[in-house]
GUDOTI-290873 format. One line per field, with one value per residue (C-alpha): residue number from 0; residue in one letter; x, z, y. Coordinates in steps of 0.001 Angstrom, whole numbers. Each point is the difference from the previous one (the first is absolute). Layout:
! GUDOTI-290873
num: [NUM, ...]
residuo: [A, ...]
xx: [X, ...]
zz: [Z, ...]
yy: [Y, ...]
//
This chain:
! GUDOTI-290873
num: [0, 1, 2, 3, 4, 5, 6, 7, 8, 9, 10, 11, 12, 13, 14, 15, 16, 17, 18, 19, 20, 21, 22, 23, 24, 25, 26, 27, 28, 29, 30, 31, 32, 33, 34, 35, 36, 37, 38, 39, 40, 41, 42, 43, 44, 45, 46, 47, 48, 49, 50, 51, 52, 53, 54, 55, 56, 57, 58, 59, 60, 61, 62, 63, 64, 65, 66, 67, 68, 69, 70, 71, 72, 73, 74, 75, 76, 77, 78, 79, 80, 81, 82, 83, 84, 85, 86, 87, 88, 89, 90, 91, 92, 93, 94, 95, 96, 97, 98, 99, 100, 101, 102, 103, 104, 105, 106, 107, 108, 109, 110, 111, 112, 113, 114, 115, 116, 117, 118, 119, 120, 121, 122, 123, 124, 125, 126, 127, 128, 129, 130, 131, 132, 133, 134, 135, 136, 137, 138, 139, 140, 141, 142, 143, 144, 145, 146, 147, 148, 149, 150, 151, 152, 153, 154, 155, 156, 157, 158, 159, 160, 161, 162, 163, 164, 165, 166, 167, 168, 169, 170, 171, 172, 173, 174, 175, 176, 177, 178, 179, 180, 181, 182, 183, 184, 185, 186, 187, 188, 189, 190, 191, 192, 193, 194, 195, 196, 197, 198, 199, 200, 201, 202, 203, 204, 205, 206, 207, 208, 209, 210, 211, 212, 213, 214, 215, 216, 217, 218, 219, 220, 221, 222, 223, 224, 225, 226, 227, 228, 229, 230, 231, 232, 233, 234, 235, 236, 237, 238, 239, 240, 241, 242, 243, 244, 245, 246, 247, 248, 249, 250, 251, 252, 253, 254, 255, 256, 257, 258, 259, 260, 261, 262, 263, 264, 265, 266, 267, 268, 269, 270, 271, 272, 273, 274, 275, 276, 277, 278, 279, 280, 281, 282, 283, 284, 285, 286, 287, 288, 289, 290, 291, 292, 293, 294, 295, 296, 297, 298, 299, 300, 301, 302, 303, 304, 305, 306, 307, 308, 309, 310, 311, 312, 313, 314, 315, 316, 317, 318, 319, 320, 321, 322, 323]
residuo: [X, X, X, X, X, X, X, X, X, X, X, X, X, X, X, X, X, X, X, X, X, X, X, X, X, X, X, X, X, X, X, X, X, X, X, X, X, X, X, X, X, X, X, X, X, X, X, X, X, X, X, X, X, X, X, X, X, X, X, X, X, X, X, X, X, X, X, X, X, X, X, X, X, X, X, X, X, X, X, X, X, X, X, X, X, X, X, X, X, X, X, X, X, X, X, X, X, X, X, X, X, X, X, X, X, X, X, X, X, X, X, X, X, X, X, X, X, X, X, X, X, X, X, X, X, X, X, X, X, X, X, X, X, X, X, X, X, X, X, X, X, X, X, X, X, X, X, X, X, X, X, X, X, X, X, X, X, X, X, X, X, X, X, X, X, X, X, X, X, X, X, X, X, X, X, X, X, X, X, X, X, X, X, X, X, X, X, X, X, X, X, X, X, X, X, X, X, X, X, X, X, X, X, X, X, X, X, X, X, X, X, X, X, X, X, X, X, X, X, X, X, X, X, X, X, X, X, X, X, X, X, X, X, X, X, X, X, X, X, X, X, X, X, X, X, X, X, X, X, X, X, X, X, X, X, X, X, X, X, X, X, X, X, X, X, X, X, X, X, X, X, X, X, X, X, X, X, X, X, X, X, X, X, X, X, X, X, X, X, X, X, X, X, X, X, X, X, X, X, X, X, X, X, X, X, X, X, X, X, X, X, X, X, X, X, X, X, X, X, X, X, X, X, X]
xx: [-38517, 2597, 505, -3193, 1633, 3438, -1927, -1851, 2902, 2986, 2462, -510, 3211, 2739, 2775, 3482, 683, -974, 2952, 112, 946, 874, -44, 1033, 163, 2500, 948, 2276, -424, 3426, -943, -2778, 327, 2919, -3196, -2815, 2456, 917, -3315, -1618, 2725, -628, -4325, 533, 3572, -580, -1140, 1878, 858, 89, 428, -463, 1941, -1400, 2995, 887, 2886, 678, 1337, -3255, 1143, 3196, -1391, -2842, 2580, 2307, -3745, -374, -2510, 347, 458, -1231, -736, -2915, 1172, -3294, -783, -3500, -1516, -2478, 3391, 1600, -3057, -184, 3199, -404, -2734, 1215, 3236, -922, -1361, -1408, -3317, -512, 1301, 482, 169, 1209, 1665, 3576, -603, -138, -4080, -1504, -7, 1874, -334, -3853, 1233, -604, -3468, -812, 1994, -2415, -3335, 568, 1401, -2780, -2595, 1031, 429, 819, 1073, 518, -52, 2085, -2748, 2374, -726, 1871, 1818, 1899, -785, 2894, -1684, -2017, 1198, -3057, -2304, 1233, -3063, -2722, 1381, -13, -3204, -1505, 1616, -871, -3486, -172, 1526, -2954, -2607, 808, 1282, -890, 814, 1801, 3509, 989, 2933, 466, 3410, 1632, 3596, 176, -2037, 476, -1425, -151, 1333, -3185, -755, 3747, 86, -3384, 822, 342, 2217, -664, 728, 3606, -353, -1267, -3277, 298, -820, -4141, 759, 604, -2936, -2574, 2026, -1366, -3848, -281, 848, -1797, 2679, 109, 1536, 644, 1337, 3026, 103, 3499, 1496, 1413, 3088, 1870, 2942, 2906, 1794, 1878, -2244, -2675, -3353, 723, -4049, -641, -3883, -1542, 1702, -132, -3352, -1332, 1793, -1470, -3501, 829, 378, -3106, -2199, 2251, -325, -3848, 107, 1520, -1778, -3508, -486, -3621, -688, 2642, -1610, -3509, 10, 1757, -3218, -2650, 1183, 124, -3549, -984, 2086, -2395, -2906, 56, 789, -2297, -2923, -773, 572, -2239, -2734, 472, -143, -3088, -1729, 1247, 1346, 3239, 3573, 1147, 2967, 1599, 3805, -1885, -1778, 2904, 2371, -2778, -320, 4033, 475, -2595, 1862, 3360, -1915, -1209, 3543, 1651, -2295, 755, 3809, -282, -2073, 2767, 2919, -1900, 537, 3783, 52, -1757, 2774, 2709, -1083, -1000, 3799, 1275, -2188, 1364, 3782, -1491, -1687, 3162, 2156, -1363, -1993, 2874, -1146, 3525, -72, 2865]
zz: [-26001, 2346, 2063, -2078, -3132, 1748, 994, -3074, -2349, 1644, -3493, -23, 2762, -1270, 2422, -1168, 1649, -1762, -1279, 2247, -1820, 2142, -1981, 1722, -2539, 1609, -598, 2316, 3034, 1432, 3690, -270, -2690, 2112, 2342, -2870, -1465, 3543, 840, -2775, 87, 3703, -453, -3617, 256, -3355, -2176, -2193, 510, -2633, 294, -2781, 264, -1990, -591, 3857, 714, 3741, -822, 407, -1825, 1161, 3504, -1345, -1529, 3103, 2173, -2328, -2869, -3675, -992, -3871, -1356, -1527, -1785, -881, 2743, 2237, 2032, -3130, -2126, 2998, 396, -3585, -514, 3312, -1280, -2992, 669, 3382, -30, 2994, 981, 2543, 586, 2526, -712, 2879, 443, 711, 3046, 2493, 1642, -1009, 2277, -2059, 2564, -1229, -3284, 643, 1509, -3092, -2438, 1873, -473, -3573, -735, 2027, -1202, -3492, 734, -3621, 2597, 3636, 1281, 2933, 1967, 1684, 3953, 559, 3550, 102, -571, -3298, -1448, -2449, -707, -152, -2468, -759, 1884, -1120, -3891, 379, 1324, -2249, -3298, 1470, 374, -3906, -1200, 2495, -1847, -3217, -80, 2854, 3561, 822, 297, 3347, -123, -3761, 780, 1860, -582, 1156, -2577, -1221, -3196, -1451, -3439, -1891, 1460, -1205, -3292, -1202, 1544, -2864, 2234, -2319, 3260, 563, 3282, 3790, -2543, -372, 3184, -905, -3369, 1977, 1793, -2660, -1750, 2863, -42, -3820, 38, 3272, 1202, 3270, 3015, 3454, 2654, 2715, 2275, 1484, 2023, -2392, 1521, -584, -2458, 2124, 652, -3053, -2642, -1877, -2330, -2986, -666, -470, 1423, -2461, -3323, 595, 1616, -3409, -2336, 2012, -452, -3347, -847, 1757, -2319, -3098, 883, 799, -3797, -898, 2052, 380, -3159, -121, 3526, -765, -3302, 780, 3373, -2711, -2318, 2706, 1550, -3297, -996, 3438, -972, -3810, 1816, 2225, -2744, -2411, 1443, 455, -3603, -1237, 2231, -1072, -3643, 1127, 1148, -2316, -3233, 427, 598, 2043, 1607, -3218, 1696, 2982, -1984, -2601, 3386, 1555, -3494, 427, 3685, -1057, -2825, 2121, 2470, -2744, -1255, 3134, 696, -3191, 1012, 2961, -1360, -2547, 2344, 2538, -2926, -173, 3853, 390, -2408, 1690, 3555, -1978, -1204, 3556, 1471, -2486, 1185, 3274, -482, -2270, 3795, 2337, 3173, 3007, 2254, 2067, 2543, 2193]
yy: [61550, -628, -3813, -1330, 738, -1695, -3054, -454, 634, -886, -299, 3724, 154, -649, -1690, 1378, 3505, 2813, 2680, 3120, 3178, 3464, 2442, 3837, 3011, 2358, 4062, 1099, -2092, -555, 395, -2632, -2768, -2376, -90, -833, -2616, -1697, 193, -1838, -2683, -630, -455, -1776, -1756, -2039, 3388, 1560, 3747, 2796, 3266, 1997, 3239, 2755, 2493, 315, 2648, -1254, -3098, -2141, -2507, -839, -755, -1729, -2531, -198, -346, -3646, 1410, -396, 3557, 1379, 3384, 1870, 2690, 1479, 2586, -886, -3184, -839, -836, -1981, -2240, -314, -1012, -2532, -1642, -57, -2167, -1994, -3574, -980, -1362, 2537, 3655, 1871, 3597, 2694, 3876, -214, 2597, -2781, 1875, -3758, -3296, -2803, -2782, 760, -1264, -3517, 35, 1900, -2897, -2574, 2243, -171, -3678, -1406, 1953, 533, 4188, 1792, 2846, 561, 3245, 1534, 2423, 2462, 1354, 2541, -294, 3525, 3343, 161, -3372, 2688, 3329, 2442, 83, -4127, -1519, 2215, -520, -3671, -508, 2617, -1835, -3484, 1135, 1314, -3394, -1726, 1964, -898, -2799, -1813, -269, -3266, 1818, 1802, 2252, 320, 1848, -2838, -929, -3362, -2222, -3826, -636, -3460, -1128, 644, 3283, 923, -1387, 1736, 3129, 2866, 1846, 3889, 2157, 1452, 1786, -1100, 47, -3807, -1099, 1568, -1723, -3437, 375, 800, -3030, -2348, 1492, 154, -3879, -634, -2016, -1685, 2929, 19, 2237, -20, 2237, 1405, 2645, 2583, 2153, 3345, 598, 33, 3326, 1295, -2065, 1774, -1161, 208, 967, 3153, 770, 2037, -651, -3197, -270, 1750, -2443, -2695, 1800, 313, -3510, -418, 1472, -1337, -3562, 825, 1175, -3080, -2476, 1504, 2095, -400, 1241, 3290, 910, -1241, 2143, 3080, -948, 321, 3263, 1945, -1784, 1807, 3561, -773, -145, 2725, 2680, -1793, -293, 3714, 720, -2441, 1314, 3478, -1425, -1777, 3292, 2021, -2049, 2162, -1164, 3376, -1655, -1766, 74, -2057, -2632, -585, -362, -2633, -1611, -415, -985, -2582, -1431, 45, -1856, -2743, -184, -732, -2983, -1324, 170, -1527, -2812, -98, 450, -2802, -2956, 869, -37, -3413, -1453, 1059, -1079, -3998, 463, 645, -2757, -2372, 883, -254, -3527, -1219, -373, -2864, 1196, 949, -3203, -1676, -2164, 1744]
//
C-alpha cells in the first residue's frame, strides 16, 4: 500500500505541516513530569504539550506549568476519564499519547510522527524492551503478555504490547473512539478499537526504563490485571456476540446430549422414562442452548451496526497522509 499508493496518488499528501498534539495523563508524578514535558518539547519542538492532571496531591501540576506544558484537570478519578476527556477537547491531526513517569524514549517520538504521516498509520505503537531489572515489577511482564495474547486470540493479532504507554493515534482513530473505559482498562479498549476497524498499525520499538527512586506505578497487578481481563470478555460480548453465545449454545447442546441419549435408549428398550429429573434437565439444557444462539444471532445485528456507525466517524476524517 505504501510508496505505490504515494506514487500513484500523490494529492493524498497534503503539504502544510500537520498539528502535533502531546497529550500526558498525570497522577502524582512530581519527580518525573519536568522530564516528560522537556523531553517531548526537545524531539517535537512545534507540538503542543498537555498534561492532564488527574487530582495530583504532589503538586504535579504546578511543575508541569513552570516545565512549559498547558496544564488542565480531570476531576473524575482513573486514566479511562483522562483520555476521555483528552480526546475529547484536543484538535490536532496527530496525537501523541505517553505516561508522565518519564520509563518511555521521547526523542522516539518523531520517528514514530513520520511512520504514521507517511504511511497513513491510524496508530503507532511504542513496543517496550525493558533495559533494567525495575523496568517491570513482578508479575508486570507475564500479565502483559498473557492479556496481549487473549486480545490476539480474539480479536486478532496485529497489536504487540497491548499495555504500552507511549501511543500516537491519528485524528480519525481519536474522533471515532467510544472511549466507555474509566481505568488503565482503556488502553485494551484502544486496541480492540484498532482491530475491530482493521485500521492500518505499525510498531516502534524502544528501550523502556525504571521509575526513578521514590516514584511508584500507579497499577496495581492483580486488581487491575482482572479489570483488564474483565473488559476482555465484555468487549468480546459486545463485539463478537455470536462466537460467545454460539460457543455457550454448542457446549450445553453437548451437556443435552450426553444425558439424553441414555434415556432415550432405555425408553427404546424398555418404553419407560426411569430417569424423568434427567431427561426434563437434557430437554432444558437443550432449549437454553437454542435460546442462546438465537441471542447471539440477535445481539450480532446490533453489533454490526454499531461497528458501520464507528467506521462512518472513522471514514468522516481525511486519511493522516503529510508531507513533513
Amino acid at each position: 500500500m505504501h510508496d505505490k499508493s504515494f506514487n500513484a496518488e500523490p494529492q493524498l499528501l497534503r503539504e502544510f505541516l500537520p498539528r502535533v498534539a502531546v497529550l500526558i495523563p498525570c497522577y502524582n508524578e512530581a519527580l518525573t513530569i519536568a522530564a516528560v514535558v522537556t523531553g517531548f518539547m526537545a524531539a517535537l519542538p512545534d507540538a503542543k504539550i498537555f498534561v492532564y492532571d488527574n487530582n495530583s496531591a504532589d503538586g504535579t501540576a504546578a511543575i508541569a506549568a513552570d516545565a512549559g506544558a498547558a496544564v488542565r484537570r480531570e476531576t473524575m478519578q482513573g486514566k479511562g476519564h483522562v483520555v476521555r476527556r483528552m480526546f475529547r477537547d484536543i484538535e490536532a491531526d496527530f496525537y501523541i499519547m505517553v505516561d508522565g513517569d518519564a520509563t518511555y524514549d521521547a526523542s522516539l517520538a518523531p520517528k514514530m510522527l513520520a511512520l504514521a504521516a507517511e504511511n497513513g498509520f491510524d496508530l503507532v505503537n511504542y513496543v517496550r524492551q525493558g533495559e533494567e531489572q525495575a523496568s517491570y515489577r513482578r508479575g508486570h511482564r507475564f500479565g502483559n503478555q498473557l492479556l496481549t495474547g487473549i486480545v490476539s486470540q480474539i480479536f486478532g493479532d496485529r497489536i504487540q504490547d497491548m499495555l504500552s504507554g507511549f501511543k500516537l493515534f491519528s485524528r480519525r482513530f481519536v474522533k471515532s473512539f467510544p472511549a466507555l473505559a474509566g481505568g488503565f482498562d482503556t488502553e485494551t479498549e484502544l486496541t480492540i478499537h484498532a482491530l475491530q476497524l482493521t485500521m492500518p498499525v505499525a510498531h516502534v520499538t524502544g528501550p523502556y526504563k525504571g521509575r526513578p527512586e521514590g516514584s511508584a506505578s500507579k497499577l496495581n497487578t492483580f486488581r487491575d490485571g482482572f479489570r483488564i481481563l474483565w473488559i476482555i470478555l465484555v468487549l468480546f460480548k459486545h463485539e463478537r456476540p455470536m462466537q460467545l453465545f454460539g460457543l455457550i449454545a454448542a457446549a450445553l447442546a453437548l451437556l443435552s446430549i450426553a444425558l439424553g441419549v441414555p434415556v432415550v435408549i432405555d425408553f427404546i428398550n424398555t418404553g419407560l422414562v426411569r430417569r424423568l429429573p434427567t431427561a426434563l434437565l437434557a430437554t432444558g439444557l437443550m432449549l437454553t442452548g437454542a435460546l442462546s444462539f438465537v441471542t447471539g444471532l440477535i445481539l450480532d445485528t446490533v453489533s454490526r451496526g454499531r461497528r458501520e456507525s464507528r467506521m462512518l466517524a472513522y471514514l468522516s476524517h481525511p486519511a493522516p497522509f503529510f508531507r513533513l
